[in-house]
C-alpha positions as CSV (number, residue, x, y, z in Angstrom):
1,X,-84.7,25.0,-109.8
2,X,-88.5,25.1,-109.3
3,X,-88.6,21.8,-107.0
4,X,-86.0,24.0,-104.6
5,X,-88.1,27.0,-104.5
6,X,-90.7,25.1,-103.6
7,X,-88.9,23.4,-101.1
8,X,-87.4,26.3,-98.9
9,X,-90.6,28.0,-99.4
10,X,-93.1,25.1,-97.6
11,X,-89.9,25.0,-94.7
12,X,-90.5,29.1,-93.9
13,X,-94.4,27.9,-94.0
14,X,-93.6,25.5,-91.5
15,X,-91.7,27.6,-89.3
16,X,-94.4,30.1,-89.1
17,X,-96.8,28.3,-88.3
18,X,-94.9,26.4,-85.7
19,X,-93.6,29.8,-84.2
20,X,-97.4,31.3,-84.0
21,X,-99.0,28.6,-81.8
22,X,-99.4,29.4,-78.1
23,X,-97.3,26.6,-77.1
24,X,-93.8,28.4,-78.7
25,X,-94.9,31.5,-76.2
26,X,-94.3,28.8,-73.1
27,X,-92.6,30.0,-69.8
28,X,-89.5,28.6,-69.9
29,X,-87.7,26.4,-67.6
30,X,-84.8,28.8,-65.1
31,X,-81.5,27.3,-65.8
32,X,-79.8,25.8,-62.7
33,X,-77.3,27.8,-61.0
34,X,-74.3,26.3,-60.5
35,X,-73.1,25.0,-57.1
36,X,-71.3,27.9,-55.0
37,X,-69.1,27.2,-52.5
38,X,-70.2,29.4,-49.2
39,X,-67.2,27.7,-47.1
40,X,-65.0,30.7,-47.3
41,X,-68.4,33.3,-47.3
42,X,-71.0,31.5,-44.9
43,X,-73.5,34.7,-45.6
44,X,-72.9,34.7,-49.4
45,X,-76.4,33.6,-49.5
46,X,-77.7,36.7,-48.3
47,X,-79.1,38.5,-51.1
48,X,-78.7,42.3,-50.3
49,X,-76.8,45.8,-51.2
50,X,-76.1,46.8,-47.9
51,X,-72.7,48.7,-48.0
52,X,-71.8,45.7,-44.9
53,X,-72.5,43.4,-46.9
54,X,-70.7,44.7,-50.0
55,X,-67.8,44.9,-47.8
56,X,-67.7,41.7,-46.2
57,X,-68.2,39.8,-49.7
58,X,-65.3,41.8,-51.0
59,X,-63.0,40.7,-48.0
60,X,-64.1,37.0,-48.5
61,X,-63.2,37.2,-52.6
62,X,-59.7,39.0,-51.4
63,X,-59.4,35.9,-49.5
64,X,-60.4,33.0,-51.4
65,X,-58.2,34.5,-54.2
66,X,-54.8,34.7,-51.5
67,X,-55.1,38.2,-50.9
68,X,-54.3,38.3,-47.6
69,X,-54.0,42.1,-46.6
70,X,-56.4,43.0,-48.8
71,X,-59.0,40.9,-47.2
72,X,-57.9,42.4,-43.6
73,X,-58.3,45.7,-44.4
74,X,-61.5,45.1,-46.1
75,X,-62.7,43.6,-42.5
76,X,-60.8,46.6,-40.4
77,X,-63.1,49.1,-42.1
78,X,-66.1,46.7,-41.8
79,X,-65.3,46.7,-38.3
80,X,-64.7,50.3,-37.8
81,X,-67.2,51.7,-39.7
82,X,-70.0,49.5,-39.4
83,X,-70.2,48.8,-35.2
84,X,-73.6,47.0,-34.7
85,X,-73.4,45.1,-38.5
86,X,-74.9,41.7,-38.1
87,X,-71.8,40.8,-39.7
88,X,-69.4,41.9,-37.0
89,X,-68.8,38.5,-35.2
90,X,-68.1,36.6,-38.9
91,X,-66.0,39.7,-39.3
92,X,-64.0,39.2,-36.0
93,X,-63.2,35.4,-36.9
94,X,-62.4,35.7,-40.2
95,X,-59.7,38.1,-39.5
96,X,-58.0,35.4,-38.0
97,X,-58.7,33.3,-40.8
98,X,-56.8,35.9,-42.8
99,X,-53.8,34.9,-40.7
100,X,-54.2,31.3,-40.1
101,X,-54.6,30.6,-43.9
102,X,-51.4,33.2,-44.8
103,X,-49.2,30.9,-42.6
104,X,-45.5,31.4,-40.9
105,X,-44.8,31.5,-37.5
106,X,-45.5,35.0,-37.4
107,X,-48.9,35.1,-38.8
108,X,-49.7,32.0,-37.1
109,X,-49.2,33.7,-33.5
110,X,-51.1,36.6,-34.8
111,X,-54.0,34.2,-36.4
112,X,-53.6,32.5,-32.4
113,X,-54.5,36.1,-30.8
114,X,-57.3,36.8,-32.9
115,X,-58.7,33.7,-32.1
116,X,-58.7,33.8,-28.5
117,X,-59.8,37.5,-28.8
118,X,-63.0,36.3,-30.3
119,X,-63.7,33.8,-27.6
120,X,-63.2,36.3,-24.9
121,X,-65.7,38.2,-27.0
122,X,-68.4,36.2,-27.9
123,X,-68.1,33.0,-25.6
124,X,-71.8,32.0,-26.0
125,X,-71.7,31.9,-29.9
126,X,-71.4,28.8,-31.9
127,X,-68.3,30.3,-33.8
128,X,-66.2,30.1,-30.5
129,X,-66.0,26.7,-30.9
130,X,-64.8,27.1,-34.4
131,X,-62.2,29.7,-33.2
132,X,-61.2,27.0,-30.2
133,X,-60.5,24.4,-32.8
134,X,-58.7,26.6,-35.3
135,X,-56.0,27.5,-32.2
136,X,-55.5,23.8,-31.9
137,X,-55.0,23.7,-35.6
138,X,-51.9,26.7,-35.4
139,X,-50.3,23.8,-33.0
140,X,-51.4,20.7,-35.4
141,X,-49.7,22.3,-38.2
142,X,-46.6,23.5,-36.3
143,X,-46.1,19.9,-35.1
144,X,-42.5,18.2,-35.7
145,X,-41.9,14.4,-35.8
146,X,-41.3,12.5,-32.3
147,X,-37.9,12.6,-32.2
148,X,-38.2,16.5,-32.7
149,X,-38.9,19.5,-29.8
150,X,-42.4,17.9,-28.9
151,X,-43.5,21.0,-27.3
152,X,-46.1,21.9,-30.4
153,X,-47.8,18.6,-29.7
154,X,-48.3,19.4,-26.2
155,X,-49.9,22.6,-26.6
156,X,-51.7,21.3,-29.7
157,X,-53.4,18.4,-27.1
158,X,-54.2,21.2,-24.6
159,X,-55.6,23.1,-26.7
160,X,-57.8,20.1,-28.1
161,X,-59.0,19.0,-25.0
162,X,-59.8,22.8,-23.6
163,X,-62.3,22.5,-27.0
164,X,-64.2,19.1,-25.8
165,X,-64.5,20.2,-22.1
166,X,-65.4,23.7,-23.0
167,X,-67.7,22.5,-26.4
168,X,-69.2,19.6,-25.7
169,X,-72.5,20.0,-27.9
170,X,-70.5,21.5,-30.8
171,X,-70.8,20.4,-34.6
172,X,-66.5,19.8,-34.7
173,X,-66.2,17.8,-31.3
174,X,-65.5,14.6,-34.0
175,X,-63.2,16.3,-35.7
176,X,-61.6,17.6,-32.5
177,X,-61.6,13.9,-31.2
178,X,-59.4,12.7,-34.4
179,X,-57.3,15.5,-34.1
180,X,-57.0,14.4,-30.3
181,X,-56.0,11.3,-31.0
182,X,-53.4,11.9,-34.0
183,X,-51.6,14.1,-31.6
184,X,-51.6,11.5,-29.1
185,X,-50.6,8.8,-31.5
186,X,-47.3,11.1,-31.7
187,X,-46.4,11.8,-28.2
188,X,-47.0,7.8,-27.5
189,X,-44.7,7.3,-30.3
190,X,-42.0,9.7,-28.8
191,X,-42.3,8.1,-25.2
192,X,-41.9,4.3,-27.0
193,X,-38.8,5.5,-29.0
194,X,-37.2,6.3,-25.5
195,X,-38.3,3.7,-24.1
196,X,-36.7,1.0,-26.4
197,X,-33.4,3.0,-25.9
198,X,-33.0,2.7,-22.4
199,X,-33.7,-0.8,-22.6
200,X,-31.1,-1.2,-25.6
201,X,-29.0,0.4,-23.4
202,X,-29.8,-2.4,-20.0
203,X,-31.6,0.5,-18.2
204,X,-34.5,-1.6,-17.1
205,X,-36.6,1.1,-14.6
206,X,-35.9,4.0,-17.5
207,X,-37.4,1.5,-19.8
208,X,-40.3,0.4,-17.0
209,X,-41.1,3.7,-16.9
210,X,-41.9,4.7,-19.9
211,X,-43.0,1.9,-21.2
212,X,-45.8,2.2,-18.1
213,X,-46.6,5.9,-19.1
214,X,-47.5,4.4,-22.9
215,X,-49.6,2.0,-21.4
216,X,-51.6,4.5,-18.7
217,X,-51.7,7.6,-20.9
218,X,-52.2,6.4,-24.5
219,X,-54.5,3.3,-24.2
220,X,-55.4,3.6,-28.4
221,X,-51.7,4.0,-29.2
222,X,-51.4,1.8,-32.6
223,X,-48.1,-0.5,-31.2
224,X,-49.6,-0.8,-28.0
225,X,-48.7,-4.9,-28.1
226,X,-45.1,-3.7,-28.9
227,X,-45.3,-1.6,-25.7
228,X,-46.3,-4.3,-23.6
229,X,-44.3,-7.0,-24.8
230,X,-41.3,-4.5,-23.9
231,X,-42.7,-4.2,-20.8
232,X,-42.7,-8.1,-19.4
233,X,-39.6,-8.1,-21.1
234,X,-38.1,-5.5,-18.9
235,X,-39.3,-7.3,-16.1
236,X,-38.5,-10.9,-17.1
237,X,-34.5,-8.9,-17.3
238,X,-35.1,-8.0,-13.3
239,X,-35.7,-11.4,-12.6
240,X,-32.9,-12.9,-14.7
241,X,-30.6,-10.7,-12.6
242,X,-32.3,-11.4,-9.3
243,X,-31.0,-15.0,-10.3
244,X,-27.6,-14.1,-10.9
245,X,-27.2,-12.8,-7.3
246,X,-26.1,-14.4,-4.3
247,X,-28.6,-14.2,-2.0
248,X,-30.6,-16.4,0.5
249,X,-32.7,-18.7,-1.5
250,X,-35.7,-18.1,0.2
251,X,-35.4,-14.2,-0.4
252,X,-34.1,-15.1,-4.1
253,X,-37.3,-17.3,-4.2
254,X,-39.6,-14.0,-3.8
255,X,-37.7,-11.4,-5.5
256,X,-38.5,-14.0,-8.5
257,X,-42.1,-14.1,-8.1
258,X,-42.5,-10.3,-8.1
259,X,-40.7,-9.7,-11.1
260,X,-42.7,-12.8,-13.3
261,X,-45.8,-12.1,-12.1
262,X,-45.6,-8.7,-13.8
263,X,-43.8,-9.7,-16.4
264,X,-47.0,-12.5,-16.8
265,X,-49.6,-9.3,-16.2
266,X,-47.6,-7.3,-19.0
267,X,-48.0,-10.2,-21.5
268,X,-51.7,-11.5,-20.6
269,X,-52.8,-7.8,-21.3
270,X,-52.0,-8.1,-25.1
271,X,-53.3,-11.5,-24.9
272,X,-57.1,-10.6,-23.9
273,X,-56.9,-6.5,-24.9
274,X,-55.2,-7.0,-28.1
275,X,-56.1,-10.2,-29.6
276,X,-56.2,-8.7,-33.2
277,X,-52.9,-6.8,-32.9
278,X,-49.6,-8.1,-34.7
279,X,-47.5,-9.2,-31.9
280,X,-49.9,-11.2,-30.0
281,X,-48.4,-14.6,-31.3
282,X,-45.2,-13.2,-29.2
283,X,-46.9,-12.5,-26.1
284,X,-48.1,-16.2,-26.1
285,X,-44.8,-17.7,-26.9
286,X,-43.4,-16.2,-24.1
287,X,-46.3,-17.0,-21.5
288,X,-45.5,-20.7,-23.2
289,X,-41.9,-20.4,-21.9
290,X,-42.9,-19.2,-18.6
291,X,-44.7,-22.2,-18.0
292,X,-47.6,-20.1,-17.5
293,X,-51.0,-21.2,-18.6
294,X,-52.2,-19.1,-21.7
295,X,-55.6,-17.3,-21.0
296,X,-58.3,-17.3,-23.3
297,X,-60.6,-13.4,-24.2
298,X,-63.9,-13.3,-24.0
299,X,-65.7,-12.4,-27.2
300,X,-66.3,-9.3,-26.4
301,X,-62.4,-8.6,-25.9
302,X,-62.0,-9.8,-29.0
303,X,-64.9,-7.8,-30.9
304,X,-63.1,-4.6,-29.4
305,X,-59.9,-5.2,-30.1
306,X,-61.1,-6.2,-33.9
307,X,-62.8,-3.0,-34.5
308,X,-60.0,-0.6,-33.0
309,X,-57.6,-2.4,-35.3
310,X,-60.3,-2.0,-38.3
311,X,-60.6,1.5,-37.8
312,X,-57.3,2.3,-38.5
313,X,-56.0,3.8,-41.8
314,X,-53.3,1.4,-44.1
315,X,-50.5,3.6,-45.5
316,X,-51.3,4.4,-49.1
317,X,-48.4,5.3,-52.1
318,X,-49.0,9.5,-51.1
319,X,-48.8,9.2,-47.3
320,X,-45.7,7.4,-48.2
321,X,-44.6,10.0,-50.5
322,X,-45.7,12.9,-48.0
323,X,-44.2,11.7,-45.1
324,X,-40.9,11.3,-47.3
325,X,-40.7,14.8,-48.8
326,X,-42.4,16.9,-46.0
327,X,-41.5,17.0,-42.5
328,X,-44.4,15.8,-40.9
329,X,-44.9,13.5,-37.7
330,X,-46.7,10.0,-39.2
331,X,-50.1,9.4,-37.7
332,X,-51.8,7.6,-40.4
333,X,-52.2,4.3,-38.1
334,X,-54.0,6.8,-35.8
335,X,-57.0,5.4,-34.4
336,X,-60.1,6.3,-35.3
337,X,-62.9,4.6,-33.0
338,X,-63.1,4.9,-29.3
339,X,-62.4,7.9,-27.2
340,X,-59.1,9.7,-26.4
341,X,-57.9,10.6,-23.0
342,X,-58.9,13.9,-21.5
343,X,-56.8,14.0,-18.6
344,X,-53.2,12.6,-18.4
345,X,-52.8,10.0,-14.9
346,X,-49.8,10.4,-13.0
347,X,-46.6,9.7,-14.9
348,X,-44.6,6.9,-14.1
349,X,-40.6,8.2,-13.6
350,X,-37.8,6.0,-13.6
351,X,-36.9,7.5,-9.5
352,X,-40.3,6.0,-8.6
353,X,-39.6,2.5,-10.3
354,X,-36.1,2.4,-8.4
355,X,-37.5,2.9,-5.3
356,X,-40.0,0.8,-5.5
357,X,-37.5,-2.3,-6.6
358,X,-35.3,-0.9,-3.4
359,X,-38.8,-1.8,-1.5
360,X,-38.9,-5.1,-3.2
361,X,-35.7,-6.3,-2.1
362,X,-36.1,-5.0,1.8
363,X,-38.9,-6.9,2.0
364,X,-38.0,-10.3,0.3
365,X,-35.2,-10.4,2.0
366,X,-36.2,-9.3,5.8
367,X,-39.8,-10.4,5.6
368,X,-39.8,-9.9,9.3
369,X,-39.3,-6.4,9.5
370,X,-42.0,-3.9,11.5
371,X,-43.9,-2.3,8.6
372,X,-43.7,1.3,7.5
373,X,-45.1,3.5,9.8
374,X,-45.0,1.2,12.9
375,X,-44.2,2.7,16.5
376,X,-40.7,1.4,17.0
377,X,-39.2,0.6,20.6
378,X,-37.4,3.2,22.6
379,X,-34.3,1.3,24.6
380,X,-32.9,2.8,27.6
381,X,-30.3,5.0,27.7
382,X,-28.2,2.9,29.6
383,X,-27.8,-0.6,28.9
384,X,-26.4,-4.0,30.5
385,X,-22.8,-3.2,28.8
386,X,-22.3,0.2,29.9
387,X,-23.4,-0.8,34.0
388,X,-20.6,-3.8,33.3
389,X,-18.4,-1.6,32.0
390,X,-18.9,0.5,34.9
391,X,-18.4,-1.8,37.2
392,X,-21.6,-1.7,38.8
393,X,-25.2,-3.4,38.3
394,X,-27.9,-2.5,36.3
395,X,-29.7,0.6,37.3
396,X,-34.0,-0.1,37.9
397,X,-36.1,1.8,36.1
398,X,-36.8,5.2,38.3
399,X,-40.3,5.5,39.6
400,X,-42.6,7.4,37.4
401,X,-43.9,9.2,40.8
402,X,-40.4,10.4,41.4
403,X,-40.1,14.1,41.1
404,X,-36.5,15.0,38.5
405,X,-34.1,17.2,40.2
406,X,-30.3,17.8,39.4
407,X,-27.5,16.7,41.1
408,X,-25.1,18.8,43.4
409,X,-22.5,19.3,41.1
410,X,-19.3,19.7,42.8
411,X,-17.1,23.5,42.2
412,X,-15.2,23.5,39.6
413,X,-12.1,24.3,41.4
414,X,-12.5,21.2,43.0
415,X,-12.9,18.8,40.3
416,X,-10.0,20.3,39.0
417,X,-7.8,19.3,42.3
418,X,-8.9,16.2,42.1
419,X,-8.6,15.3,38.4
420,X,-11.9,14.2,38.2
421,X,-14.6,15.3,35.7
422,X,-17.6,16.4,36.9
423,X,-20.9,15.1,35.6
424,X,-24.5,15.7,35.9
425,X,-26.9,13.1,36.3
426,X,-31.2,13.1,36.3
427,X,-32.8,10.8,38.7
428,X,-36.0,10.4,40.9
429,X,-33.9,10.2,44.3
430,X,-33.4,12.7,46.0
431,X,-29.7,14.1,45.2
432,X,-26.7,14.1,48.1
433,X,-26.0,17.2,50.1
434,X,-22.9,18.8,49.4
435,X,-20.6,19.5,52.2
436,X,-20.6,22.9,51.5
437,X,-23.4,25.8,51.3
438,X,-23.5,25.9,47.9
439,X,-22.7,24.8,44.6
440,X,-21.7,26.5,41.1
441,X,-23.3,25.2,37.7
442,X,-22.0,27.6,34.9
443,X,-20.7,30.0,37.0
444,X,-24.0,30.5,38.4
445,X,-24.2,29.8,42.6
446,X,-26.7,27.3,43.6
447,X,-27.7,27.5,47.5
448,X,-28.8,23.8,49.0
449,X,-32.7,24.2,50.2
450,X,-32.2,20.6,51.0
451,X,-30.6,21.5,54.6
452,X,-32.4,22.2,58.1
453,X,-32.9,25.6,58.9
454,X,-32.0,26.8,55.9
455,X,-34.6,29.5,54.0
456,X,-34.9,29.9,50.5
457,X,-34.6,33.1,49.2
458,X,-37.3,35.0,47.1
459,X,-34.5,34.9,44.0
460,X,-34.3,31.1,44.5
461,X,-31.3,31.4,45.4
462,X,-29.4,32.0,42.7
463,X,-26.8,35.0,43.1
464,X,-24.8,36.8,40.7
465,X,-21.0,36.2,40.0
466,X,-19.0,38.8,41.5
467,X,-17.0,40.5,43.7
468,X,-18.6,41.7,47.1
469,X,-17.2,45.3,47.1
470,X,-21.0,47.4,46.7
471,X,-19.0,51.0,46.6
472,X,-20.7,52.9,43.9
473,X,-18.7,54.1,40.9
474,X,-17.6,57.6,40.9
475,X,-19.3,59.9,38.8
476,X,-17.9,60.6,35.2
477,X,-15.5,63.4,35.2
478,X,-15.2,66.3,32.2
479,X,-12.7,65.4,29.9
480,X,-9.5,67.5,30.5
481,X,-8.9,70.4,27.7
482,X,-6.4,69.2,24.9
483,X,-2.6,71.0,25.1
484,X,-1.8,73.4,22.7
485,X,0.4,72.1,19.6
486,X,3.7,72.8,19.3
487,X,6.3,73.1,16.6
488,X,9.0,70.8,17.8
489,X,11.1,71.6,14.5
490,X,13.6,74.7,15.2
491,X,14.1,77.2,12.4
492,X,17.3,76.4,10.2
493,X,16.7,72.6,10.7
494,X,14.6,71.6,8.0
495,X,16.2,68.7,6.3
496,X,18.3,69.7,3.3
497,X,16.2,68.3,0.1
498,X,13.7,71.0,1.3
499,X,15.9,73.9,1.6
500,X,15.8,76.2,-0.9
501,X,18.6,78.3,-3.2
502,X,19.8,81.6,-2.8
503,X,17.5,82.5,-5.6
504,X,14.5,81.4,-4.0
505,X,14.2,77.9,-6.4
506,X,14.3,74.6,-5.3
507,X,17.1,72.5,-6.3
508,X,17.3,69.4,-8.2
509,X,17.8,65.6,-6.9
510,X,21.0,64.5,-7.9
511,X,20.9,61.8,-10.4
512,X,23.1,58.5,-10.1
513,X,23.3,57.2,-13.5
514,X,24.8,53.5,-12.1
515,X,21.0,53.1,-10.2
516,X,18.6,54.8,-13.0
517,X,18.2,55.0,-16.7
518,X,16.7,58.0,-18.3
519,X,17.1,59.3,-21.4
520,X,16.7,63.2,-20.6
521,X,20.3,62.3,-18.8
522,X,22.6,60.6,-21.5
523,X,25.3,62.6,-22.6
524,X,24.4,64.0,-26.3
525,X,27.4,62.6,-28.6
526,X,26.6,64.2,-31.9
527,X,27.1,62.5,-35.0
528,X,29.5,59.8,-32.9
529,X,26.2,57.9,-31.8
530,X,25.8,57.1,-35.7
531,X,29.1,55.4,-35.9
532,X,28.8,52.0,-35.4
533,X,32.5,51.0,-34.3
């Protein structure tokens, strides 16, 4: 008992003498705070009890926690009350992000306003390229697969491409470039899926078509060797039914050329541009049935095409499983090197391909023909058949000297006695006197100044159809006064359906029961009209 007493008591020694050095009385080390996130409140580190700032912290905590309308309001009165806060502009955007984070098609149009609202507002400020890309995002996140409406991913490229023109120096052009190309990875998609119908289908320019619109719009789309391949296949089809025709051989001959020497283009693209992709073997085997020498890329084709193919994501167990449960469009084989296209070329449509392979056989087959555009040869209007046929020899070419002048046409009365037509002819000599003074062209009297002695008249002698009788018209007489009316009908003749009776009432029609049916005129039987027999 006395060794334990002992004990304790030299430990509470110890312990005050440890506890009354200087050394116990150290400053102590500050604990580390913990990590806060500031992505939701980019001014939480702003230490201050400004009312503002109370009130904009409050909004973000309302939102980080899903409180939607909360947060909102909590910004309306920040806006409101508060005018020339330095927190305004965060103020303005994250109102938006109120309704871009609450989601629906509703809020998302209302998170879409808001957005643009703060770009018209503050253009200059670094958020409004922030507020560009989150309108991109509404269409990213509205965007259906590629068999789908595609109408999201159009807008969602617009607006993506407005950000990289309009932002060029801004911290989220990367990210705007990947989201650039995801979306372009699905319209590519959508215009390959139609593409490989119409050809399933033998519609060779549909297919051409878009197939060619893969290949000019979409250069990084992920099956770009598929697209090709497609493409010399749809021409290789052309020239297998150029061969099936019945044409001259020498027009056969280069209606065959055209179509393998794009098909050879088509296929020598994925050879040299996409060395690393799956389908090059494909390409090759056909150039080896063509005949056609296979060419060789240069190493720097080759380094290219390796690191476009390396840059691409491999499908992992939850995109599977996402793309499965959720309706989402599938751009995990996105690429994610090089740079997207800012500015679509002009589309390749199916009319366009059929006109051009409507060019292709006019000129194989009449190689001879003038070329568009050329001056073609006028002939003359009357030709060696028609002077045969008329009995007489070819008329010369008229003098270009030779004044034009009309023919004396002869009077209509007289063609008609003598069953001939009359007929008006131009030419440089001059035209045969009539016999008479005259002539009439359309009713209209044409005096000869081709006679001696005879002077032209100021009106060039042309006079007016009519007769020669010059006596003025009378002048307009008043209208003679209208005659009295008179009642033609003599009393006591009125017709007898008018008169009336002795009493002074108007008597009724007779009825004819044989030409009417009414039920004011049957004859009441009584109880008889109950008996059946």
């Amino acid at each position: 008992m006395n060794r334990l007493v002992i004990r304790v008591s030299a430990v509470c020694l110890g312990l005050v003498i440890a506890l009354s050095s200087p050394s116990a009385f150290a400053a102590k080390k500050p604990k580390k705070k913990k990590n806060v996130d500031l992505s939701a409140n980019p001014l939480g580190n702003v230490q201050t009890k400004q009312p503002d700032k109370e009130l904009f912290d409050k909004a973000m905590n309302a939102e980080k926690h899903g409180k939607f309308d909360v947060a909102r309001l909590d910004l309306q009165t920040l806006l409101n009350t508060y005018p020339e806060s330095e927190y305004d502009m965060r103020a303005k955007l994250a109102v938006g992000d109120t309704w871009f984070k609450e989601g629906g098609t509703a809020a998302l149009t209302q998170a879409e306003q808001e957005y643009k609202d703060f770009i018209t507002f503050f253009p200059n400020a670094p958020e409004a390229a922030e507020a560009q890309m989150r309108v991109g995002d509404i269409y990213f996140r509205q965007m259906d697969k590629p068999d789908r409406d595609y109408a999201k991913a159009v807008h969602a490229e617009e607006e993506y491409r407005l950000m990289l023109q309009q932002f060029p120096e801004s911290t989220l052009v990367p990210q705007a470039k990947q989201r650039l190309r995801e979306v372009q990875e699905v319209m590519a998609t959508r215009e390959a899926s139609i593409a490989a119908f119409y050809q399933s289908h033998n519609n060779y320019p549909a297919t051409i078509a878009r197939f060619q619109t893969v290949v000019d719009t979409y250069p990084q789309f992920s099956h770009m060797d598929d697209v090709l391949v497609g493409l010399g296949d749809s021409y290789e089809a052309e020239a297998r039914y150029v061969r099936t025709m019945k044409l001259p051989e020498a027009g056969k001959a280069r209606l065959e050329k055209i179509y393998d020497d794009q098909a050879i283009a088509a296929y020598s693209k994925v050879v040299l541009e996409h060395s690393a992709s799956p389908h090059v073997e494909d390409a090759r085997d056909r150039l080896d049935a063509m005949n056609v020498k296979i060419p060789q890329p240069t190493p720097e084709q080759i380094a290219a095409s390796v690191a476009l193919e390396n840059s691409r994501r491999q499908y992992r167990l939850q995109d599977r499983a996402r793309l499965l449960v959720l309706h989402q469009p599938d751009v995990v084989m996105a690429a994610r090197d090089g740079e997207p296209t800012l500015a679509d070329p002009t589309p390749t449509i199916a009319p366009h391909v059929v006109n051009q392979i409507k060019a292709d056989f006019t000129e194989s087959l009449n190689p001879n023909i003038p070329a568009a555009g050329a001056p073609l040869t006028a002939k003359p209007a009357t030709t060696t058949a028609d002077a045969a046929a008329a009995g007489a020899a070819p008329a010369a070419p008229a003098a270009s000297a030779a004044p034009l002048a009309l023919s004396d046409v002869p009077a209509a009365d007289a063609g008609a006695a003598s069953g001939t037509s009359s007929t008006t002819s131009i030419s440089g000599a001059a035209p045969t006197p009539p016999a008479s003074s005259g002539s009439r062209i359309g009713g209209v009297e044409i005096l000869n100044s081709g006679a001696s002695g005879t002077t032209v008249p100021a009106d060039g002698g042309l006079k007016a159809v009519g007769p020669e009788n010059a006596t003025p018209l009378p002048a307009a007489e008043k209208a003679a006064a209208a005659p009295d009316a008179v009642n033609d009908i003599k009393p006591g003749t009125q017709p007898a359906a008018q008169a009336s009776n002795a009493n002074g009432k108007n008597k009724k029609p007779d009825f004819d029961k044989s030409d009417e049916s009414d039920s004011k005129h049957k004859k009441k039987k009584g109880l008889a009209k109950l008996n059946p027999f």
